[in-house]
PALO-465530 format. One record per atom (N, C-alpha, C): residue number from 1; atom name; x, y, z. Coordinates in Angstrom, 1 decimal. Layout:
residues N
num NUM; atomo CA; xx X; yy Y; zz Z $
...
//
This chain:
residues 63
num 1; atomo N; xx 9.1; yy 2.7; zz 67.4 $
num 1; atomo CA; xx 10.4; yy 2.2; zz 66.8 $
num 1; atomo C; xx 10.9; yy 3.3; zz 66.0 $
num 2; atomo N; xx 11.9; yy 3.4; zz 66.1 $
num 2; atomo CA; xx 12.8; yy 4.4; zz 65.3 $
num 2; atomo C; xx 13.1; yy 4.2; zz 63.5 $
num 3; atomo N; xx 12.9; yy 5.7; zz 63.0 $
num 3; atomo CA; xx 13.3; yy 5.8; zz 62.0 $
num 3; atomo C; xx 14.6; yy 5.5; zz 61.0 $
num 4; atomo N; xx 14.9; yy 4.9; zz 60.0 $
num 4; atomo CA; xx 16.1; yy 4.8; zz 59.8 $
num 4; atomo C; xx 15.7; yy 5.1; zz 58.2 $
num 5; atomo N; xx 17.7; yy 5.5; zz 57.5 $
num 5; atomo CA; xx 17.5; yy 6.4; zz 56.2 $
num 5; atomo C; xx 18.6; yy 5.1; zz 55.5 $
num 6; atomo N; xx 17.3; yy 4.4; zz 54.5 $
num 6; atomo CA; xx 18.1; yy 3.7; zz 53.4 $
num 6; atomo C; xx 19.1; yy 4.6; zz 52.4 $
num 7; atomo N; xx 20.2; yy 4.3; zz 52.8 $
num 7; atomo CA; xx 21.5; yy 5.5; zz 52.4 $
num 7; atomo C; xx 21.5; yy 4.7; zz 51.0 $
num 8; atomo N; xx 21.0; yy 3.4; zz 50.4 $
num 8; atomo CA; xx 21.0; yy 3.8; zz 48.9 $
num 8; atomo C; xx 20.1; yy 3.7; zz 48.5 $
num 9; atomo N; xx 18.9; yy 4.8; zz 49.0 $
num 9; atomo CA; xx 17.9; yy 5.7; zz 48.2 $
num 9; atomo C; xx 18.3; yy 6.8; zz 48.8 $
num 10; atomo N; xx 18.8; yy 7.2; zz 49.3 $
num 10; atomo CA; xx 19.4; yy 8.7; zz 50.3 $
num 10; atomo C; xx 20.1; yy 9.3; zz 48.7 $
num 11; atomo N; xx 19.5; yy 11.2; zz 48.9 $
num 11; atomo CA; xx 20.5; yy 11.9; zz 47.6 $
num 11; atomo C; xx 21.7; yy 12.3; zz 48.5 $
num 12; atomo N; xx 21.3; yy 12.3; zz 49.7 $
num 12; atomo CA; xx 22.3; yy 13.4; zz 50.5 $
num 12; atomo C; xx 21.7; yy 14.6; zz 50.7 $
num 13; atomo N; xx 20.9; yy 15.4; zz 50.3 $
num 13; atomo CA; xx 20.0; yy 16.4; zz 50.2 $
num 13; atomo C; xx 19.5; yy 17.3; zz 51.6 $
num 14; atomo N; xx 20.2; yy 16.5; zz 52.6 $
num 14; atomo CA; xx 20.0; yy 17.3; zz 54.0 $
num 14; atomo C; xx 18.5; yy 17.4; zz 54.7 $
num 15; atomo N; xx 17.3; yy 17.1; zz 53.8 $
num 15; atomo CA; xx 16.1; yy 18.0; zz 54.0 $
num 15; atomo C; xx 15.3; yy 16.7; zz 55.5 $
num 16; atomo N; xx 16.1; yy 15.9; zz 55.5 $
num 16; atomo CA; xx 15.2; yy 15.0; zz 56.6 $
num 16; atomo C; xx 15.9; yy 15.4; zz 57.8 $
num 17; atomo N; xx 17.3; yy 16.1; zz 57.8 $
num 17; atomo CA; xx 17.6; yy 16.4; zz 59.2 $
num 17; atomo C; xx 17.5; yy 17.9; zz 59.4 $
num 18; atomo N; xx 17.1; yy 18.5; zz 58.7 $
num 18; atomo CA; xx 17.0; yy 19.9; zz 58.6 $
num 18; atomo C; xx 15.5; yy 19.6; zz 59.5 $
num 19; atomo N; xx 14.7; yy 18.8; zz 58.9 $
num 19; atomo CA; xx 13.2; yy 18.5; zz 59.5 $
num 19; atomo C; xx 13.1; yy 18.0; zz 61.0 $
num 20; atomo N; xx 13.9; yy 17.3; zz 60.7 $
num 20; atomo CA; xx 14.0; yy 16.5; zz 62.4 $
num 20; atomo C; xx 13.5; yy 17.5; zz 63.4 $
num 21; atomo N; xx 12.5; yy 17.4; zz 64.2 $
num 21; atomo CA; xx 12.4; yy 18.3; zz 65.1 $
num 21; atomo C; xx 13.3; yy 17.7; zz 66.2 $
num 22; atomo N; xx 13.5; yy 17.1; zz 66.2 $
num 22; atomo CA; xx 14.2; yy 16.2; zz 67.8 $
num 22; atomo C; xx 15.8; yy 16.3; zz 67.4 $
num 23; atomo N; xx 16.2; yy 16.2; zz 66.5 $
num 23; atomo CA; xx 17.4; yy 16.5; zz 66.0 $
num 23; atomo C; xx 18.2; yy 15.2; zz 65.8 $
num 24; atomo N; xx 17.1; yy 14.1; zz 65.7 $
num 24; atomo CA; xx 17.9; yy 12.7; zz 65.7 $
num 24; atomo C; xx 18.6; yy 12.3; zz 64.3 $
num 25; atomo N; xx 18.8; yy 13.4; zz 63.4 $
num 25; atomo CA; xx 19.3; yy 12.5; zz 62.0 $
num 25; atomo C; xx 20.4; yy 13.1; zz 61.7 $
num 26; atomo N; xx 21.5; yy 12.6; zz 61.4 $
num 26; atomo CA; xx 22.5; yy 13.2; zz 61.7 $
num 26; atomo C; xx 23.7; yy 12.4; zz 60.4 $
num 27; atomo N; xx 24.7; yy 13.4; zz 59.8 $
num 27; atomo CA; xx 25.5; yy 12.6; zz 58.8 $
num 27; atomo C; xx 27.0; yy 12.6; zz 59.3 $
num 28; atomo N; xx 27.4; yy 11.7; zz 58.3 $
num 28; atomo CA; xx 29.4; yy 12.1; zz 57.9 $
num 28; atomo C; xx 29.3; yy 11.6; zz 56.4 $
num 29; atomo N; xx 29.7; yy 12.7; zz 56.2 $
num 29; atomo CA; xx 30.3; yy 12.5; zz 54.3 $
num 29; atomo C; xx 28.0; yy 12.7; zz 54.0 $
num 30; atomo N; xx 27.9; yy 11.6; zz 53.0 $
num 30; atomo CA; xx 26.8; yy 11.3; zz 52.5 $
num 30; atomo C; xx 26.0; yy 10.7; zz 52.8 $
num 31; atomo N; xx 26.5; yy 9.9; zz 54.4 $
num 31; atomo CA; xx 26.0; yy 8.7; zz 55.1 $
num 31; atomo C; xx 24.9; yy 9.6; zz 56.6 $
num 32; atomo N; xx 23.7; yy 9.0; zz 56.3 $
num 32; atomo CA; xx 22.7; yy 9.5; zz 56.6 $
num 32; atomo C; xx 22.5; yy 8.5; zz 57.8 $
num 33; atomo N; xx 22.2; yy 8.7; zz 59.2 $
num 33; atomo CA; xx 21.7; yy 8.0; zz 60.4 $
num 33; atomo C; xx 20.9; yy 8.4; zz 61.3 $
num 34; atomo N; xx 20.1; yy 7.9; zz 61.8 $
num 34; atomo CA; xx 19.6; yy 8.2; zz 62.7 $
num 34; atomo C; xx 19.6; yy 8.1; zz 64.3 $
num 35; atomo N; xx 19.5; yy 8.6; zz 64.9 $
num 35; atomo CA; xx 20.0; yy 8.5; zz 66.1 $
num 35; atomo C; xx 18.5; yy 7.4; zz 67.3 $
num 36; atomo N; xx 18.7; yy 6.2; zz 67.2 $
num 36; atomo CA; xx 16.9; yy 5.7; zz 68.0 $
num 36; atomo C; xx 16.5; yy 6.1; zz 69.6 $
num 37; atomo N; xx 17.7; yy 6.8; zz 70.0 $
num 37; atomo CA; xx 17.4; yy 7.4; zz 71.5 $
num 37; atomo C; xx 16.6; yy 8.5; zz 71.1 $
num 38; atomo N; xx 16.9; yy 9.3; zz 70.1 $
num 38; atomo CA; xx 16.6; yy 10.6; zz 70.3 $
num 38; atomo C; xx 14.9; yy 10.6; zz 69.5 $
num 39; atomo N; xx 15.2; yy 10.0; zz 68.3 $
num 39; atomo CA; xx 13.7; yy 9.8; zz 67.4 $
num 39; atomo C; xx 12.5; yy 9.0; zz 68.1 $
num 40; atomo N; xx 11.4; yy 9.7; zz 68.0 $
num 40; atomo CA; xx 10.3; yy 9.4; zz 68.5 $
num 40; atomo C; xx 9.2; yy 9.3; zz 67.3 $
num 41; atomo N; xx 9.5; yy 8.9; zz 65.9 $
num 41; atomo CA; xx 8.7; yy 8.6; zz 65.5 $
num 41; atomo C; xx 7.7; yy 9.6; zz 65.1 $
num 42; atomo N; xx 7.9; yy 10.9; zz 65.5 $
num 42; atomo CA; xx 7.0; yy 12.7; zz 65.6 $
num 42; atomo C; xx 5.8; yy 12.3; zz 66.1 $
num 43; atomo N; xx 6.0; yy 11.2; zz 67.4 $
num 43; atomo CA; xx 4.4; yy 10.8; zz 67.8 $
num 43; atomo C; xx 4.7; yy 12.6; zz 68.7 $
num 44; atomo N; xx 3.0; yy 13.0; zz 68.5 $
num 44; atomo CA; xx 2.6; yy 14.0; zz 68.7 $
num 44; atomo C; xx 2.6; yy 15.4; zz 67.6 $
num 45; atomo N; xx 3.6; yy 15.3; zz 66.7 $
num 45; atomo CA; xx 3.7; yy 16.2; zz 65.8 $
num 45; atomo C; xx 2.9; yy 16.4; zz 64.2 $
num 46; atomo N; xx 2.1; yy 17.2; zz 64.2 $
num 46; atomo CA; xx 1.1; yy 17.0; zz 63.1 $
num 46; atomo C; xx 1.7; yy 16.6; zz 62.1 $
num 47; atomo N; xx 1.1; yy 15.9; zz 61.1 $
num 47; atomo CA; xx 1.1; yy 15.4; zz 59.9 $
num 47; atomo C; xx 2.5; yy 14.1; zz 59.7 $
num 48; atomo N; xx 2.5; yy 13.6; zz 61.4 $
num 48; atomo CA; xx 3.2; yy 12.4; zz 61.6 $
num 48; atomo C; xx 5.0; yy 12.7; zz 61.5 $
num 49; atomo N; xx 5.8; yy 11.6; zz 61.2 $
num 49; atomo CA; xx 7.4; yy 11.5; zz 60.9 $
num 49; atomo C; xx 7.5; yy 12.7; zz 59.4 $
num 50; atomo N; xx 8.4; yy 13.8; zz 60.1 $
num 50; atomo CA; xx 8.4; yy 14.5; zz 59.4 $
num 50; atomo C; xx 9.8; yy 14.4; zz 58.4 $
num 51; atomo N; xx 10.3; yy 13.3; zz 58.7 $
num 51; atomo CA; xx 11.7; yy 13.0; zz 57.6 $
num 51; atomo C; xx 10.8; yy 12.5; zz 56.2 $
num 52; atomo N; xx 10.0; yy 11.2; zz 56.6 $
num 52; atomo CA; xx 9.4; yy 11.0; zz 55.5 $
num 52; atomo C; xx 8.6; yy 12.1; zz 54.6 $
num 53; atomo N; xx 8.1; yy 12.5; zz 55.0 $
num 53; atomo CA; xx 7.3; yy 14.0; zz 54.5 $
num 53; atomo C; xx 8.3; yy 14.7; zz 53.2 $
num 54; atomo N; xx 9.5; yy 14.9; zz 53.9 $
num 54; atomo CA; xx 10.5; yy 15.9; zz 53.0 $
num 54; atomo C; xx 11.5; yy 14.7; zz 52.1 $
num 55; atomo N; xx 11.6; yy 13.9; zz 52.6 $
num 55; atomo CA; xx 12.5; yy 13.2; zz 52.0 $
num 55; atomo C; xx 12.3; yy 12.8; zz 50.2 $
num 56; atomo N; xx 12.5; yy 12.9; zz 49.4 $
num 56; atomo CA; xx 12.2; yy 12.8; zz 47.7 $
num 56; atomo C; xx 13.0; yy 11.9; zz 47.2 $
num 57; atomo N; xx 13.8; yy 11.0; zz 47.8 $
num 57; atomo CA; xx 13.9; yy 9.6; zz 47.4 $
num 57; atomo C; xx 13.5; yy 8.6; zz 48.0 $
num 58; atomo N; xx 12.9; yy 8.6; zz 49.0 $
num 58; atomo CA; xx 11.9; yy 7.7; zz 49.9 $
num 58; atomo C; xx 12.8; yy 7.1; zz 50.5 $
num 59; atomo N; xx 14.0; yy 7.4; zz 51.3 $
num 59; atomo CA; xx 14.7; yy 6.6; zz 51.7 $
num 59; atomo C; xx 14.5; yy 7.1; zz 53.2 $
num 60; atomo N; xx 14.0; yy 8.0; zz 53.8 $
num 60; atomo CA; xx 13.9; yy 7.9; zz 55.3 $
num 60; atomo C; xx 12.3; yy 6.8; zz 55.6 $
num 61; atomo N; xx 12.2; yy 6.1; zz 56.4 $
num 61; atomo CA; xx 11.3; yy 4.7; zz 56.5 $
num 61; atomo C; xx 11.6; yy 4.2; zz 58.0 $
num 62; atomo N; xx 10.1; yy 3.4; zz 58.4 $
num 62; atomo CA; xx 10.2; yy 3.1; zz 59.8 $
num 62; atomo C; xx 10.8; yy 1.9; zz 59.7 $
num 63; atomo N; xx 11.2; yy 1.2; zz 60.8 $
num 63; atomo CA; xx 12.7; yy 0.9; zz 61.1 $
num 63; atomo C; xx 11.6; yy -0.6; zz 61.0 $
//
């Protein structure tokens, strides 16, 4: 199941889509989304969903 970014814990800070390897997180203005076709969850990618990892207001979270 796909990732999604609680936009009020979101700073706007860029660093969960900068991470995205698959390129699923995507904004307008300060409004943070994810895209659930493209996100896979980083199954296969070490140290798991790498939005959560970077994210420092805990607002990227499984759906």
């Amino acid at each position: 199941m796909a990732h999604t970014i609680d936009n009020e814990l979101c700073t706007a800070c860029g660093s969960c889509e900068d991470a995205c390897p698959n390129g699923a997180i995507s904004h307008k203005g300060k409004v943070y989304k994810v895209d659930p076709k493209k996100c896979t969850d980083c199954e296969g990618v070490d140290g798991g969903p790498q939005c959560e990892d970077v994210c420092p207001g805990g607002a990227a979270m499984a759906a």
